[in-house]
N, C-alpha and C positions, 0 to 999 in steps of 0.2 A: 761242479764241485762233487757229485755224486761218486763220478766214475773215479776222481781220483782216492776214493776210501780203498778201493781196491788193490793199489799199491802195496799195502799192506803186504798181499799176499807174497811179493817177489823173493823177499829172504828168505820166507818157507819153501818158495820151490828150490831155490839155490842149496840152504842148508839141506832139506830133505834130501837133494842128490847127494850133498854130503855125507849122511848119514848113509844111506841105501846101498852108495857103494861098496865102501869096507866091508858093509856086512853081506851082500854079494859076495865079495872078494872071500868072506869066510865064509862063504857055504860052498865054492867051488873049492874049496884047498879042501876042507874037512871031505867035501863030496869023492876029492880026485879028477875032478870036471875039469875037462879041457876047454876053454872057453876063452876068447879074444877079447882082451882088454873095451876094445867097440864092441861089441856084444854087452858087453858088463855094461860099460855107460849109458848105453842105448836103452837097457834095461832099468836103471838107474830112475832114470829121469823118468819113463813110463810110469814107474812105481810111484816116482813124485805125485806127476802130474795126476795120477787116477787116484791116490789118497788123499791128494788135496781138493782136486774138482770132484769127483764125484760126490761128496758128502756133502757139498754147496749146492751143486745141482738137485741134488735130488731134496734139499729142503734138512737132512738130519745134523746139520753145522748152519749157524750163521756167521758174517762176519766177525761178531765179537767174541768168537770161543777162539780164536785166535790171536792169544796174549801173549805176553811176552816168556811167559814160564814155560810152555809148550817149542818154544825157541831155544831156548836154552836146555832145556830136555835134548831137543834132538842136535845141539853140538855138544853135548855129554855122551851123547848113544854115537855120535861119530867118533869122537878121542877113543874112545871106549872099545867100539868095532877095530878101529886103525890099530892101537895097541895089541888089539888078542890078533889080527892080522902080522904085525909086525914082530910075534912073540913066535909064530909058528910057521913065516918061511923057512927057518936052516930044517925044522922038522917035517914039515908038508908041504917041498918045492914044486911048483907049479909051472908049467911051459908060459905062462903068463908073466913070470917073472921078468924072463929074458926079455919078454914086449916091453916092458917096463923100465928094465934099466937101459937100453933103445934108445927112451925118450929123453 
């Protein structure tokens, strides 16, 4: 029963990518970065993964500062990122795009 408390954590790495993305996505448009859609996600997830494990590892987070408000924060910081991204493709197009509409 222990292990399963840990569950917990899966929608924050899911959302977290959510988040991390977009706003990726908006530091390479503002930056002018040329950058591969797989780069971006690969980065994405890294970013998850190390802002959620590292501060469990290291003892400065426990399981229960991980609440449901902190969830919802960060699918407000993804609408949020995706919007100021999708307000400044016609202004700041990106080789990334084309990979994009691709898919």
């Amino acid at each position: 029963m222990g292990a399963l408390r840990w569950l917990i954590l899966v929608p924050y790495y899911f959302v977290g990518a959510l988040a991390a993305l977009p706003l990726l996505m908006l530091l390479c448009r503002v930056a002018r970065a040329k950058v591969s859609i797989n780069t971006l996600v690969g980065t994405a997830i890294s970013i998850t993964v190390a802002a959620i494990g590292v501060p469990l590892v290291c003892g400065w987070l426990d399981l229960s500062a991980f609440a449901g408000r902190l969830l919802l924060l960060l699918l407000i910081a993804s609408l949020l990122f995706a919007a100021l991204d999708a307000a400044l493709v016609q202004r700041l197009p990106l080789p990334l795009d084309k990979d994009l509409r691709e898919l």
